[in-house]
KOLTOR-770103 format. One record per residue: x, y negated, z of N, C-alpha, C in turn. Coordinates in steps of 0.02 Angstrom, whole numbers. Atoms other than C-alpha are relative to their C-alpha. Last residue first. Example, Ala and Ser with C-alpha at 12.3 -4.5 7.8 and 13.67 -1.06 7.14 Angstrom:
<recs>
REC  -42  59  -3  684  53  357  -39  -55  37
REC  45  59  0  615  225  390  45  -60  0
</recs>
This chain:
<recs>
REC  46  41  -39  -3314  -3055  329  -75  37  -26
REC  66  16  40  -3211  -2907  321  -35  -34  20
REC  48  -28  17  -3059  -2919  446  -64  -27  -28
REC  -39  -62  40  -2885  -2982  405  -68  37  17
REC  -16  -80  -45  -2897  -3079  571  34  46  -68
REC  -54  6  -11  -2906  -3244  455  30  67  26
REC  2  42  4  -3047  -3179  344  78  -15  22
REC  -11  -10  -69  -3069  -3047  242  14  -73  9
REC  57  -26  -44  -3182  -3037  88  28  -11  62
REC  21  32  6  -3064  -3128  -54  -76  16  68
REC  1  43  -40  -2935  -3019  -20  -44  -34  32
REC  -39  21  31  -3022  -2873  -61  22  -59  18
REC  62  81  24  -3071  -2748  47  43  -27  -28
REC  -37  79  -40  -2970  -2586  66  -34  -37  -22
REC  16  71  75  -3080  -2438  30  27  -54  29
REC  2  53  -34  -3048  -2261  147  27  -48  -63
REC  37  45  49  -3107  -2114  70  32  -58  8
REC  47  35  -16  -2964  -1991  120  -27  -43  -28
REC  22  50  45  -2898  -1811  58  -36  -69  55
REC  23  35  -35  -2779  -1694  100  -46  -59  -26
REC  -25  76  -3  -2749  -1588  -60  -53  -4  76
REC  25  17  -79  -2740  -1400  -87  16  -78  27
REC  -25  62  -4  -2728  -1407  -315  -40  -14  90
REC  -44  -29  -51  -2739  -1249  -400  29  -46  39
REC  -75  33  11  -2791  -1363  -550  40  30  37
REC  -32  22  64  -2958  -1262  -583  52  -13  -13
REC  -43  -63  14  -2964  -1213  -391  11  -10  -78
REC  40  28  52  -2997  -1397  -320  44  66  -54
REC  -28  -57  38  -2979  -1385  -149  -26  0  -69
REC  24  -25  77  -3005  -1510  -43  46  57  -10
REC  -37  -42  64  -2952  -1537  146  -60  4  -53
REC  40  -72  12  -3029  -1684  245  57  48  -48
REC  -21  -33  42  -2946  -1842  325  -27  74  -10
REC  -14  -75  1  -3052  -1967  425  23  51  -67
REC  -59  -59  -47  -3007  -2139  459  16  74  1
REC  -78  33  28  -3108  -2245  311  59  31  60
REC  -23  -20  37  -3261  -2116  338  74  -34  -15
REC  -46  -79  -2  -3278  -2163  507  30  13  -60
REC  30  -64  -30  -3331  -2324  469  61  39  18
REC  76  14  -5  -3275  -2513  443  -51  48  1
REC  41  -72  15  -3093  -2485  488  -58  -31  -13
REC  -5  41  74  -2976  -2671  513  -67  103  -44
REC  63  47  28  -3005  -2627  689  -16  -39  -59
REC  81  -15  -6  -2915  -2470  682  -41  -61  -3
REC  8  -23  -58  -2722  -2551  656  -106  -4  -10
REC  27  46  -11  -2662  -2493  494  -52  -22  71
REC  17  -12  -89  -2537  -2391  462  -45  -68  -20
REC  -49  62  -30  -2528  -2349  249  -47  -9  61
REC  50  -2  -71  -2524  -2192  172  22  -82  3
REC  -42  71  -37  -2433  -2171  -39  -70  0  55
REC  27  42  22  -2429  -2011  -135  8  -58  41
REC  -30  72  -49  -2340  -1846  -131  -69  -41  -6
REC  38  68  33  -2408  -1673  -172  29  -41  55
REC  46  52  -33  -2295  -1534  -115  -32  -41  -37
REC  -53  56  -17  -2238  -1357  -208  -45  -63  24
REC  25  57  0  -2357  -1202  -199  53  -48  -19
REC  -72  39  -20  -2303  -1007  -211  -35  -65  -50
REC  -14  38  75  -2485  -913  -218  58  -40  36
REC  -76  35  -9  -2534  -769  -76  3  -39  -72
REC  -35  -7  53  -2711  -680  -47  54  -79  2
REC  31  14  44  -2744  -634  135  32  -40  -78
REC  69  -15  15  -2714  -501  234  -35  -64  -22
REC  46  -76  57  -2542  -472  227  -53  12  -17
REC  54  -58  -13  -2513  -643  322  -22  41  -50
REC  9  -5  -40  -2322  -720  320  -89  34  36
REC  55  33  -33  -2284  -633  170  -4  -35  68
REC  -35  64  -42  -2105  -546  160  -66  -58  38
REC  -31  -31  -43  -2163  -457  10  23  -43  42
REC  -55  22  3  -2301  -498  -123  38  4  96
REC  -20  -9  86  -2446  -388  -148  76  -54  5
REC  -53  -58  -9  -2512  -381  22  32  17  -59
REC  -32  6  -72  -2664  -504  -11  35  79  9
REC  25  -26  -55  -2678  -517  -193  28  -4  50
REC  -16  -64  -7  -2577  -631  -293  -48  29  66
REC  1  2  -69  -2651  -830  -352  18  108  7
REC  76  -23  10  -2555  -877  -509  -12  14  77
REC  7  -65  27  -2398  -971  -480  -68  1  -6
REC  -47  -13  53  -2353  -1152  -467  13  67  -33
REC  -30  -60  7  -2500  -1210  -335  66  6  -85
REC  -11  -39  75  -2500  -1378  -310  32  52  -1
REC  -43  -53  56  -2490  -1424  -122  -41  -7  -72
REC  2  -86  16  -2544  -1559  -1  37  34  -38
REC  81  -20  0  -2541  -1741  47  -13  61  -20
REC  30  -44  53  -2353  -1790  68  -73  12  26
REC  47  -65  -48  -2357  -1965  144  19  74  -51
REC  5  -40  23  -2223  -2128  88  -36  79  30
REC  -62  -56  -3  -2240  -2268  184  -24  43  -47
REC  2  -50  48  -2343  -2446  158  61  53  6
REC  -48  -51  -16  -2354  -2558  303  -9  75  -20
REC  28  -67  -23  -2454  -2690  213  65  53  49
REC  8  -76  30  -2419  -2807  87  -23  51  40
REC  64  -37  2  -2431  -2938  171  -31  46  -9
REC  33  22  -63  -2257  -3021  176  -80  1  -29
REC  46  80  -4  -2197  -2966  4  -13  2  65
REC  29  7  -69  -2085  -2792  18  -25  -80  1
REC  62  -40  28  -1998  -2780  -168  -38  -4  51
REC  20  -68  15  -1859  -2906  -127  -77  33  -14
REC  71  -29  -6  -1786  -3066  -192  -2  71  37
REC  15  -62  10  -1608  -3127  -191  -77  -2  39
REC  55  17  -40  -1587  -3329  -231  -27  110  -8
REC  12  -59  14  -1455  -3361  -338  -41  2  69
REC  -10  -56  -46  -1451  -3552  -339  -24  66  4
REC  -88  -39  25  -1449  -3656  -501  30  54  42
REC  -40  24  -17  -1592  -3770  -435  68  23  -35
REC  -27  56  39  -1713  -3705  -522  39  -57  5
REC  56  59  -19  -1685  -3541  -451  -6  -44  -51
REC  -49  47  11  -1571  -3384  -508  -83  -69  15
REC  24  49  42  -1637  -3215  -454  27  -71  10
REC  -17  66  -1  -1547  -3091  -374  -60  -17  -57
REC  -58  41  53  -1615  -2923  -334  6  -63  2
REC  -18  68  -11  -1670  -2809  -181  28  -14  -90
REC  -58  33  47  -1759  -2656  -176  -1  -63  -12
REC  -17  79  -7  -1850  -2558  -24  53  -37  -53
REC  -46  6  -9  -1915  -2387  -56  21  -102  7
REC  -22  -11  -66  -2042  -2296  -70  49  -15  49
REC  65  46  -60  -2135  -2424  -196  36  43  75
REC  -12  90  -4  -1982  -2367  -313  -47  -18  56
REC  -73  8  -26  -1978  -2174  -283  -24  -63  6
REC  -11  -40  -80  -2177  -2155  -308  48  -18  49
REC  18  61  -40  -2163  -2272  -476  -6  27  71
REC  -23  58  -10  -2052  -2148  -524  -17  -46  30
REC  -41  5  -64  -2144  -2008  -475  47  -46  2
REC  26  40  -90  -2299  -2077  -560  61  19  42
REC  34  -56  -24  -2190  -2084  -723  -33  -8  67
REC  -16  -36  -81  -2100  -2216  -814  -44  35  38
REC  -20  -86  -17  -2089  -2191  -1006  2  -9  70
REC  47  -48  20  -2174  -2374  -1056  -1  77  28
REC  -31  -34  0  -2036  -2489  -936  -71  78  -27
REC  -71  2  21  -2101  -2648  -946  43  65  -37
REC  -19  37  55  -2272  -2604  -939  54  -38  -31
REC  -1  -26  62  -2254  -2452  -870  -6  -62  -37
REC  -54  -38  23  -2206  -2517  -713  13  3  -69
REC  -58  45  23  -2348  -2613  -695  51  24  -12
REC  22  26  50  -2464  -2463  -705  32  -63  -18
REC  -10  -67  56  -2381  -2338  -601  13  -67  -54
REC  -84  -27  19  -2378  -2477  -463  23  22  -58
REC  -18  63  16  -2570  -2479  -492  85  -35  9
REC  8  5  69  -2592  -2310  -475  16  -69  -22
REC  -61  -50  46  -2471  -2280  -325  -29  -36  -68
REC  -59  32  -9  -2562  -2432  -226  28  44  -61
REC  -3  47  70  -2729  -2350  -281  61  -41  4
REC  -18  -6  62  -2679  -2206  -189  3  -54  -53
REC  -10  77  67  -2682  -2289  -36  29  18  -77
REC  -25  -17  56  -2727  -2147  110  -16  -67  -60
REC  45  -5  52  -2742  -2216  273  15  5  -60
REC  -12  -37  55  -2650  -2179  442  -57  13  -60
REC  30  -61  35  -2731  -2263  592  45  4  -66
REC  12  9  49  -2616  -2390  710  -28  56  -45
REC  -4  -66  34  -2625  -2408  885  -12  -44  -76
REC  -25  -13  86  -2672  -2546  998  37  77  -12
REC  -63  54  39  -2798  -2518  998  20  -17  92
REC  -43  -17  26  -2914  -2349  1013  75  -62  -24
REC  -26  -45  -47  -3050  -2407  1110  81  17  -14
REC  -28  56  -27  -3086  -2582  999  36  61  65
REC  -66  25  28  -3124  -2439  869  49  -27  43
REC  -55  -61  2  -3273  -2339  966  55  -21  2
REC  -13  3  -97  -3368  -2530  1011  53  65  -1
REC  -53  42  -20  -3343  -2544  804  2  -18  79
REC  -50  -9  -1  -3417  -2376  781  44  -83  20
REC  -14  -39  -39  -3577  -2422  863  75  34  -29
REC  -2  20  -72  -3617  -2569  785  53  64  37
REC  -49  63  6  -3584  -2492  620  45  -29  61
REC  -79  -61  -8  -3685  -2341  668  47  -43  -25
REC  14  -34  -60  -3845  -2481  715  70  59  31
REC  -44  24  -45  -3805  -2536  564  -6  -17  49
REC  -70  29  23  -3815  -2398  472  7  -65  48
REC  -8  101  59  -3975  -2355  527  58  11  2
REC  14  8  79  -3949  -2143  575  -7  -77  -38
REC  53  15  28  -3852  -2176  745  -8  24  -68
REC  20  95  67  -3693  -2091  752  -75  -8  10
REC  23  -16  51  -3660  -1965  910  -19  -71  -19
REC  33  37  18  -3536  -1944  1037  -19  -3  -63
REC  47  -31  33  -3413  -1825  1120  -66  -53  -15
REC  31  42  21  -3263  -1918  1219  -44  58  -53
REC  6  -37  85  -3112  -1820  1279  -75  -29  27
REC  15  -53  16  -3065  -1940  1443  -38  24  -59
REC  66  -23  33  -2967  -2076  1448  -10  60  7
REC  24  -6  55  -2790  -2078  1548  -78  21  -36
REC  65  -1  -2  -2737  -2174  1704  -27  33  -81
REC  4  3  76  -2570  -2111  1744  -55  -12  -14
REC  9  72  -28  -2549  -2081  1953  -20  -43  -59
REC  28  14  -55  -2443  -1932  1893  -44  -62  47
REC  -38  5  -44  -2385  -1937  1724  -52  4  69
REC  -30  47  -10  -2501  -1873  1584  41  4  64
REC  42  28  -44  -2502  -1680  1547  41  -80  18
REC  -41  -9  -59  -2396  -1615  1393  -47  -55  47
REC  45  58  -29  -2476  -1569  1232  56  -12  77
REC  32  -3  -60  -2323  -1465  1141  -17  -48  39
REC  0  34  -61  -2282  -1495  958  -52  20  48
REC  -43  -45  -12  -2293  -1386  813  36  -14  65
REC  -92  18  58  -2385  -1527  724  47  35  35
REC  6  63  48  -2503  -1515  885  50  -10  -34
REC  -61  67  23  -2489  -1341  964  -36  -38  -41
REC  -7  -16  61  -2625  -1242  1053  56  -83  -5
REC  -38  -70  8  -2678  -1221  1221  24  11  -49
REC  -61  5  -35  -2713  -1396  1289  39  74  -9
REC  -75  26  25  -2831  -1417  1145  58  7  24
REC  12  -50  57  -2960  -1290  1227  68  -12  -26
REC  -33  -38  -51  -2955  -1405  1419  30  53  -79
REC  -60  27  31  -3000  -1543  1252  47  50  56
REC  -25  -15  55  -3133  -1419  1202  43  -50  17
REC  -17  -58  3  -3204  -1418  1385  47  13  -69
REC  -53  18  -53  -3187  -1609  1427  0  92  -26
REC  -69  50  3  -3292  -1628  1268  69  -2  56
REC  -36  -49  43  -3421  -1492  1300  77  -17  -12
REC  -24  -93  0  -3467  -1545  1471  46  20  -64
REC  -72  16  -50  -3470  -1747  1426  7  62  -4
REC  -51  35  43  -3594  -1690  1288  51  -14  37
REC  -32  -61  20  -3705  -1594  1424  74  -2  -50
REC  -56  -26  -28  -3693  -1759  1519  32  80  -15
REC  -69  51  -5  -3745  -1856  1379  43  58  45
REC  2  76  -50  -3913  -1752  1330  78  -8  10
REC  14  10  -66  -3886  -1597  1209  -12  -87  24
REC  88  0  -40  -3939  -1634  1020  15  17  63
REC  7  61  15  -3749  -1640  951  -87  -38  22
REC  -37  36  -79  -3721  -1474  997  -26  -61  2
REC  67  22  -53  -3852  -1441  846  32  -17  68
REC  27  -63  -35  -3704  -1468  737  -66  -28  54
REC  62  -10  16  -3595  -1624  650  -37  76  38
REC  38  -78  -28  -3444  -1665  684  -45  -11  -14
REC  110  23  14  -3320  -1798  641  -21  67  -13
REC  18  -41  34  -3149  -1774  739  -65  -27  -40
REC  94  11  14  -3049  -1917  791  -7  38  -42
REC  40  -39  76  -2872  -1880  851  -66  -33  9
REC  80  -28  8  -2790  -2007  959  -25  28  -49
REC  43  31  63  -2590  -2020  976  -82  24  41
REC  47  10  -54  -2437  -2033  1113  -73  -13  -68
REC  58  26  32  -2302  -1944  990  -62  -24  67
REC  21  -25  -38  -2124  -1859  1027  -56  -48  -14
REC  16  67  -11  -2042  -1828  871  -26  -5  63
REC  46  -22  -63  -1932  -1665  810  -29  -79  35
REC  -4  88  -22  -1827  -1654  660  -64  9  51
REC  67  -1  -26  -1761  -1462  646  -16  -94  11
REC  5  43  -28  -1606  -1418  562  -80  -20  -9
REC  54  14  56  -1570  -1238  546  -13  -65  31
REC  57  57  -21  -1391  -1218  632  -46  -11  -49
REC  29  42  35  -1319  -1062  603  -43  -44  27
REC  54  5  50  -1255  -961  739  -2  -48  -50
REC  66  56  -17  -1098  -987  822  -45  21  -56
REC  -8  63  31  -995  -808  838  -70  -60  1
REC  -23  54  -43  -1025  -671  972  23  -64  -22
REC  -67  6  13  -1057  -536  849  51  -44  59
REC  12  -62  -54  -1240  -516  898  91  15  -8
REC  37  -59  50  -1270  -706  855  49  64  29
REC  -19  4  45  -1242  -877  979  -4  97  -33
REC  -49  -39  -31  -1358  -957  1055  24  39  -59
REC  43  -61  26  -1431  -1110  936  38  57  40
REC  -62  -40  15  -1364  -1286  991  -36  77  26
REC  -16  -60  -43  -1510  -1397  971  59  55  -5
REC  12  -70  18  -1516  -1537  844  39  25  78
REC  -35  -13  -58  -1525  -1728  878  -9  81  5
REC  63  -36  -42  -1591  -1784  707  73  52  42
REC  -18  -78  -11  -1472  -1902  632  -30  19  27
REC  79  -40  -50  -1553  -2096  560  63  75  17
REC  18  -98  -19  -1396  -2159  479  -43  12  36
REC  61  10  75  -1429  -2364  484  14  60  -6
REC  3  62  7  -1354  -2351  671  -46  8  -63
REC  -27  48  41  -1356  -2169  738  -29  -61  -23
REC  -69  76  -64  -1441  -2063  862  5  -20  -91
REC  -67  2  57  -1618  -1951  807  48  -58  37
REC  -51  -49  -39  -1761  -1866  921  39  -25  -55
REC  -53  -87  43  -1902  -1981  851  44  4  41
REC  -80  -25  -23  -1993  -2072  997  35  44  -41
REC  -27  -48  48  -2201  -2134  938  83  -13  48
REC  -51  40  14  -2329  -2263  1008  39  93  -12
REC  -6  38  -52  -2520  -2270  989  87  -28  -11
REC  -79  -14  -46  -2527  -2168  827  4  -70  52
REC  -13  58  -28  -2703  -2157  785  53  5  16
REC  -60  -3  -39  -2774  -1999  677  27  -68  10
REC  -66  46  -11  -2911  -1953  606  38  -25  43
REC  -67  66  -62  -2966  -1817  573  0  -36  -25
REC  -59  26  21  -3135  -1711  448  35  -20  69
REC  -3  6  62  -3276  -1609  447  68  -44  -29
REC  -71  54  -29  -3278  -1495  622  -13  -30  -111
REC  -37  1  49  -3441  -1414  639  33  -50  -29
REC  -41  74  14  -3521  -1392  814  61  20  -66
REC  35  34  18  -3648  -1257  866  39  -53  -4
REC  -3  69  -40  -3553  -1192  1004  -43  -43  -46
REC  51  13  -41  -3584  -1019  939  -8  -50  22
REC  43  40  32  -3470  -1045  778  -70  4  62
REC  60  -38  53  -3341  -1026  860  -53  -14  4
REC  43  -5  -42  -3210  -1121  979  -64  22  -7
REC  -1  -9  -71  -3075  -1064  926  -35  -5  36
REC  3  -97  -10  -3106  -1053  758  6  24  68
REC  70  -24  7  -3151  -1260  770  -21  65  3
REC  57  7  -65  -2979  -1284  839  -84  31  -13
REC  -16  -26  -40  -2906  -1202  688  -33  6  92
REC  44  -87  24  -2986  -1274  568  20  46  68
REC  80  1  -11  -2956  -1461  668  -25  74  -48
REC  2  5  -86  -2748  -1410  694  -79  9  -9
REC  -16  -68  -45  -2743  -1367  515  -8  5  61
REC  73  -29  42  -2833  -1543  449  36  92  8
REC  56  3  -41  -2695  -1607  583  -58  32  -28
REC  -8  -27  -68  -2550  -1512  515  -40  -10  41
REC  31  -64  19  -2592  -1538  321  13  22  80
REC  82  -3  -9  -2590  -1712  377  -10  48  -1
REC  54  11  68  -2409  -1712  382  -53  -4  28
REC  12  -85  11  -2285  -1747  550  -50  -22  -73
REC  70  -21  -3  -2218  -1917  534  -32  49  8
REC  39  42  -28  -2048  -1988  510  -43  15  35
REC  -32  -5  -90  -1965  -1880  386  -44  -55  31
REC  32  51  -39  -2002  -1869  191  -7  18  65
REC  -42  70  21  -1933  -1790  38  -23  -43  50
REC  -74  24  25  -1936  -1605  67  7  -53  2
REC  -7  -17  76  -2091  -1631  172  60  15  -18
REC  63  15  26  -2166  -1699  341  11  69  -50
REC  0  -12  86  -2010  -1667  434  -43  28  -24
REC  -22  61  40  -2033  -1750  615  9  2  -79
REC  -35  -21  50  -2120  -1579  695  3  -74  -45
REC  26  -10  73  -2180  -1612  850  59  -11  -50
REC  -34  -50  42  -2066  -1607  1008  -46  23  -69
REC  -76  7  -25  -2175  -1679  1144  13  46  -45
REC  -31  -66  22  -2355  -1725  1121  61  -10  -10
REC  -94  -8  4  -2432  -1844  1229  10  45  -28
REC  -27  -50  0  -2639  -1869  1175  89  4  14
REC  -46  -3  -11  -2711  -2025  1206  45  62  21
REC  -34  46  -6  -2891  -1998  1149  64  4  41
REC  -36  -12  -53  -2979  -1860  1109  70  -32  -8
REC  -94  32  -34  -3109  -1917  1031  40  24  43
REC  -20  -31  -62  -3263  -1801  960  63  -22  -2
REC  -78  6  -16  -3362  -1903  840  15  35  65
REC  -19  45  -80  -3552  -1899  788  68  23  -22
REC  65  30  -48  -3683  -1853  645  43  -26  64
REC  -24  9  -75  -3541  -1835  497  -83  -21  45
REC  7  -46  -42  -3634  -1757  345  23  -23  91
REC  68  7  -1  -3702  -1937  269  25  66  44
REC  26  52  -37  -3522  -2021  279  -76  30  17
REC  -5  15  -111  -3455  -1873  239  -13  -38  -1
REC  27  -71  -15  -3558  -1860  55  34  2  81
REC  74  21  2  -3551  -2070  35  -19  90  28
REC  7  43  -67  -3351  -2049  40  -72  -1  23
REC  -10  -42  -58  -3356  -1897  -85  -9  -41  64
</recs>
């Protein structure tokens, strides 16, 4: 799939240092921090309906840069999310509190596009780009509201640009993109962390499962070990290099069949067909953009893979191997 966007993308639409105030901090049942992906690969269908299909521009994947970040929570090693006090119900008693986690976010999306837009001259490209990010300012991010920089604030402007066809010529030209975006750190999917986790695991421990190994890598664990000195000597699971590995959900698994549209009650749209899902986990990790070597290693796409009933976020992105980087940590 990496080699299939890598050949549909023809350019990038940045829109760089975005403020959003009050996004949505709870990813998942089991995971806080972050808004999901399923919110930006919703945000880019969404934008793209908005701005229809006359514009001649088709949206294929995000990605996403977190500059710098503000959860809404107090306490010491308790995280608490700073909840709103709800008016109160037709009785005159306190409502129910639904608890909401809420972040405030300075990020860069990157779209990859493709369309005959992509054939105007520069300054028609400036045009579209300052017009679809006036577009963005009308719609929520992760349920979060854009909010104009400060006064006197020097911020980039939305960016529309196209890949060379040599490669490395579009090499070149993404790594002048990258050095835009730092610092910041991109969000990249690391499944092979899970599988290979999985896979030591099991060899101690034959019956452990991917959500086991899921829990364990999500988590930080300490034990003793005894030296050759005679001194206990506590270890943990977090090596110095490893990475800044968190826990992501990445989509749904359906758990029912799929039901016509208007066939089950309460729906939120009657008009189209309905299936009850639960989340896909797996393992992201931040990394800062100039460790990227295309687009494809930043941008997240939806799949669908109706055999398994299975709505997944998906990215290509290939970590090098040690033996390729240098001191920086980038590919020699």
């Amino acid at each position: 799939m990496r080699a299939e966007l890598h050949s549909l993308i023809q350019g990038l639409l940045i829109l760089p240092r975005l403020r959003v105030q009050n996004a949505n901090a709870i990813s998942s049942p089991h995971t806080w921090g972050f808004p999901a992906l399923s919110a930006f690969t919703g945000l880019m269908t969404a934008l793209e309906r908005k701005l229809g299909a006359d514009r001649g521009l088709a949206f294929h994947g995000v990605g996403v840069v977190c500059h710098d970040y503000q959860t809404q929570t107090n306490g010491d090693y308790i995280q608490r999310f700073n909840l709103s006090r709800n008016p109160v119900d037709k009785d005159g008693g306190t409502a129910a509190i639904v608890e909401e986690g809420r972040i405030h976010l300075d990020l860069t999306l990157v779209f990859g596009v493709s369309g005959n837009a992509l054939a105007q001259n520069d300054e028609a490209l400036e045009t579209l780009a300052a017009e679809i990010g006036r577009v963005l300012e009308t719609m929520r991010v992760a349920g979060g509201t854009l909010i104009p920089p400060p006064a006197g604030h020097y911020t980039p402007k939305p960016q529309l640009t196209t890949l060379p066809e040599g490669e490395d010529e579009r090499a070149a030209r993404f790594r002048s993109l990258r050095r835009r975006w730092l610092p910041g750190f991109a969000l990249v999917a690391r499944d092979d962390l899970l599988r290979n986790h999985h896979a030591r695991l099991r060899e101690t421990e034959p019956g452990t499962t991917l959500l086991d190994a899921w829990l364990d890598k999500s988590r930080l664990n300490h034990w003793p070990e005894t030296s050759d000195g005679g001194q206990v000597v506590w270890r943990h699971s977090r090596q110095q290099g490893e990475g800044w590995i968190v826990p992501i959900p990445v989509g749904y698994s359906a758990i029912s069949e799929l039901h016509s549209a208007g066939s089950v009650a309460n729906a939120r749209d009657a008009a189209a067909p309905f299936r009850f899902v639960e989340s896909l986990y797996s393992l992201g990790e931040w990394i800062s953009p100039h460790r990227l070597q295309d687009a494809a290693d930043l941008l997240w796409y939806p799949a669908y893979d109706a055999a398994l009933g299975v709505y997944r976020c998906r990215n290509d992105y290939q970590a090098p191997s040690p033996s390729t980087q240098n001191d920086l940590g980038v590919e020699a």
